[in-house]
Kinemage of the C-alpha trace (Angstrom):
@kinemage 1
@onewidth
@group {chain A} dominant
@subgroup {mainchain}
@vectorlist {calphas} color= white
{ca unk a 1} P 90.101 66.155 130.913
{ca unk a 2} L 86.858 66.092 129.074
{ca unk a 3} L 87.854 62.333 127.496
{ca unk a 4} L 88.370 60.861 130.552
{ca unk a 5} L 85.029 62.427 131.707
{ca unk a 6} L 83.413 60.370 128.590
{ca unk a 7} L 84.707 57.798 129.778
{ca unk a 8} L 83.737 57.173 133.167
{ca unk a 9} L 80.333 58.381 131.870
{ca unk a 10} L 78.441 61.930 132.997
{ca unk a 11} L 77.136 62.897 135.693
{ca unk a 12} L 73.849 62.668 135.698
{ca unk a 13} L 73.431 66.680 136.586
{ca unk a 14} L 74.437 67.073 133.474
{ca unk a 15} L 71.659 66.290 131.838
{ca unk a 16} L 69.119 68.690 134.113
{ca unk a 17} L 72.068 71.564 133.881
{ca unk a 18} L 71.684 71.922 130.078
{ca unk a 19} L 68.019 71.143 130.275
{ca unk a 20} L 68.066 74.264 132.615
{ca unk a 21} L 70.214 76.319 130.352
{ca unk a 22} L 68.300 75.833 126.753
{ca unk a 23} L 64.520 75.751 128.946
{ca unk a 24} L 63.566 72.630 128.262
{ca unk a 25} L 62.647 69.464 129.980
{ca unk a 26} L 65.117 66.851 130.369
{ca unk a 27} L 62.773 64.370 128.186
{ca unk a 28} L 63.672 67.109 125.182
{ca unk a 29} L 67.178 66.463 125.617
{ca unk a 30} L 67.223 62.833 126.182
{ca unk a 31} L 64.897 62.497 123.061
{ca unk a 32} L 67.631 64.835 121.096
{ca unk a 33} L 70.565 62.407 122.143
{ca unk a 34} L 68.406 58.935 121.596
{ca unk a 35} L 67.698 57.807 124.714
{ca unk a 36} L 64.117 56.633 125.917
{ca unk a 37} L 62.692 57.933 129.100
{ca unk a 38} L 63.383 54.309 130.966
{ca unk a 39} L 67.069 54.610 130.030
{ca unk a 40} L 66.784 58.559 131.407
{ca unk a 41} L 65.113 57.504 134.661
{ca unk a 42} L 67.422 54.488 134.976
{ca unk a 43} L 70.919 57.064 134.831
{ca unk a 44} L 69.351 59.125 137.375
{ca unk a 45} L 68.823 56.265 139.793
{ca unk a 46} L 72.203 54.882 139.040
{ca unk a 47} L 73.481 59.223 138.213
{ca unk a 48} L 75.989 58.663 135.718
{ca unk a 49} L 75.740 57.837 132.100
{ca unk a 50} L 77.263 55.461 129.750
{ca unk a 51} L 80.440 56.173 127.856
{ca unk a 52} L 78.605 55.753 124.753
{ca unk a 53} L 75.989 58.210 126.532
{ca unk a 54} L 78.349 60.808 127.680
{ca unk a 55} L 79.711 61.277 124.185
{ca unk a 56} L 76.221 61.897 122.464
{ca unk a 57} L 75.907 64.477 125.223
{ca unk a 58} L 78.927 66.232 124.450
{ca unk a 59} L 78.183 65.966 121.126
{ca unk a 60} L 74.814 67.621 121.899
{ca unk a 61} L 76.665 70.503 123.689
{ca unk a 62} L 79.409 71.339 120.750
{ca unk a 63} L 75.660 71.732 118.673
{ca unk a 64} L 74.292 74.037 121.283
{ca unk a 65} L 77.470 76.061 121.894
{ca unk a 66} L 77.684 76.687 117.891
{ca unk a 67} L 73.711 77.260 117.699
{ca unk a 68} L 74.223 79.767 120.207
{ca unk a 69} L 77.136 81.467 119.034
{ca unk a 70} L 75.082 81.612 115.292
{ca unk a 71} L 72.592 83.357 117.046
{ca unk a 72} L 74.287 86.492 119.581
{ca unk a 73} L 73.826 83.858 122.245
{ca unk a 74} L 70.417 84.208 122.348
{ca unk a 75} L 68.934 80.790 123.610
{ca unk a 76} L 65.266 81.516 122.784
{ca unk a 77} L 66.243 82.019 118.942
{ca unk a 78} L 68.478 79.192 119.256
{ca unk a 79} L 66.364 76.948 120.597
{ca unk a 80} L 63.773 77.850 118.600
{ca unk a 81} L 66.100 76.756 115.442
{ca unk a 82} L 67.447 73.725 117.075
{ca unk a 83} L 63.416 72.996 117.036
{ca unk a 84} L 62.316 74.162 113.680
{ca unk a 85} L 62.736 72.116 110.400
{ca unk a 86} L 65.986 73.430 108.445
{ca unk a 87} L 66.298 72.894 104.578
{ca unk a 88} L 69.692 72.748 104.681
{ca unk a 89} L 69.256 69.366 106.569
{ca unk a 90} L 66.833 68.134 104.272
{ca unk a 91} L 64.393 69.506 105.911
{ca unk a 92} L 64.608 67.710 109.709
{ca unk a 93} L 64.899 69.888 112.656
{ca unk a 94} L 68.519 69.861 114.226
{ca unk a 95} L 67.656 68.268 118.009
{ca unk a 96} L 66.503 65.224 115.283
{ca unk a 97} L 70.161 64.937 114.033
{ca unk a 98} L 71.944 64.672 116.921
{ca unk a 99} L 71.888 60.537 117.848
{ca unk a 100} L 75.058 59.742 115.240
{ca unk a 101} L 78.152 61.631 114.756
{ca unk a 102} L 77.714 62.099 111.048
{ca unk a 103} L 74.030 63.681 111.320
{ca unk a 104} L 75.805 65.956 114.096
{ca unk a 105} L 78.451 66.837 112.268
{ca unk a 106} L 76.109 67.873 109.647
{ca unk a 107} L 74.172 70.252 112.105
{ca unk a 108} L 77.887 71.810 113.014
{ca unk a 109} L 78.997 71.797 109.176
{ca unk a 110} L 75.631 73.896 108.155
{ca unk a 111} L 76.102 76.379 111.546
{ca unk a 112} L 79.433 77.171 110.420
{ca unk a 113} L 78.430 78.132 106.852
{ca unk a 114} L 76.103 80.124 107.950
{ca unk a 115} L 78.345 81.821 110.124
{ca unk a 116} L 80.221 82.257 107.343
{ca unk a 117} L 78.040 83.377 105.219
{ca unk a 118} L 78.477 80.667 102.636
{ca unk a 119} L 74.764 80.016 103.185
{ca unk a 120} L 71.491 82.336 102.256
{ca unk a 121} L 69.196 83.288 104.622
{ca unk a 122} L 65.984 84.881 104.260
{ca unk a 123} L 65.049 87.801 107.690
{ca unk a 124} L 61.899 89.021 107.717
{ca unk a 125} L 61.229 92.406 110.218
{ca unk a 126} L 59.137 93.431 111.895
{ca unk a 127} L 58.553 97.377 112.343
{ca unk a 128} L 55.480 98.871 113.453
{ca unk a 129} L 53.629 95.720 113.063
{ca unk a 130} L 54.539 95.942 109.423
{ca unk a 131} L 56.366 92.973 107.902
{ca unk a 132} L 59.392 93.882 105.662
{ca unk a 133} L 61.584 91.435 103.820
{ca unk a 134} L 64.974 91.507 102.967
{ca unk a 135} L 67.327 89.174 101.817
{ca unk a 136} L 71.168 89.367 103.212
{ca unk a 137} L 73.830 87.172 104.398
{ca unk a 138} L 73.926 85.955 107.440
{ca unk a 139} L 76.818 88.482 109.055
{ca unk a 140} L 74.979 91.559 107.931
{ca unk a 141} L 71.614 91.416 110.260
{ca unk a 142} L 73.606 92.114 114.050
{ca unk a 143} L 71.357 91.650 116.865
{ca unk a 144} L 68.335 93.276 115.280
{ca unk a 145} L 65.089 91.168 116.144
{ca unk a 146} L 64.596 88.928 113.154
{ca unk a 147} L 62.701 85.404 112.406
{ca unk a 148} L 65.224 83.651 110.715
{ca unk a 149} L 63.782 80.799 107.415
{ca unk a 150} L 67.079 79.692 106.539
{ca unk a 151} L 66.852 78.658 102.868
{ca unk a 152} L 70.110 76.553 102.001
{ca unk a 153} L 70.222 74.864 99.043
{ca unk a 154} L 72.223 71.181 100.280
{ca unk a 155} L 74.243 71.287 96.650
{ca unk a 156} L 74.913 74.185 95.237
{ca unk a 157} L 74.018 76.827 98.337
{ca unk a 158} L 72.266 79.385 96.010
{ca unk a 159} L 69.781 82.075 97.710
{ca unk a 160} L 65.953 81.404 96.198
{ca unk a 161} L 63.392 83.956 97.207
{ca unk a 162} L 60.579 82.181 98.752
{ca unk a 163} L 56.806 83.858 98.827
């Protein structure tokens, strides 16, 4: 079971398998989940990870998993959000948010009203090498190739057009 998992701490694997999945280096993920590169190279000597460790990393995959399901499971857009600074979080990029349960929570909170539509979004296509932009809620778009400026308001969620 995944608890007892936690808590005889990760596999170190871990770590480079979701490193491998969202394309990034493993110094990405460890900065996402708080840990310096000592600690980092220290768990791979060693190959398993603290209890206290283990549950930042889960904690880091629950974000990913919703991230990806937001976006079609397309890791490139995902990742590229998980990257980007997001209004709804004040303005701090998600991977930032993701060293305390409450800041992660947050990240989950805002991908599920998006998914729900609860929260404005801005798309901006691309045809022809024309920009268009429209404004919709989030379930209305599909899998059509968009850039996605999510413009959440944290209090009141109300769509604003920006320039």
């Amino acid at each position: 079971m995944l608890h007892d998992l936690v808590n005889q701490g990760l596999p170190f694997e871990f770590l480079e398998r979701i490193a491998s999945l969202l394309q990034a280096h493993r110094g990405v993920i460890s900065k996402a989940i708080c840990m310096s590169p000592t600690t980092v190279a220290r768990r791979a000597k060693v190959g398993r990870f603290s209890s206290l460790e283990s549950d930042r990393i889960v904690a880091l995959v629950a974000v990913v998993k919703e991230a990806l399901s937001l976006f079609e499971y397309d890791v490139a857009a995902a990742t590229e959000w998980m990257n980007s600074p997001v209004r709804g979080l004040g303005s701090k990029r998600p991977n930032d948010m993701l060293g305390t349960r409450v800041e992660t929570n947050a990240v989950v909170d805002l991908i599920g009203r998006l998914k729900r539509g609860s929260a404005c979004v801005r798309l901006a296509r691309w045809s022809s090498g024309l920009g268009s932009c429209s404004y919709f809620r989030y379930r209305s778009f599909g899998r059509k190739s968009v850039q996605i400026i999510l413009l959440t308001h944290e209090s009141s969620f109300a769509c604003s057009k920006a320039g």
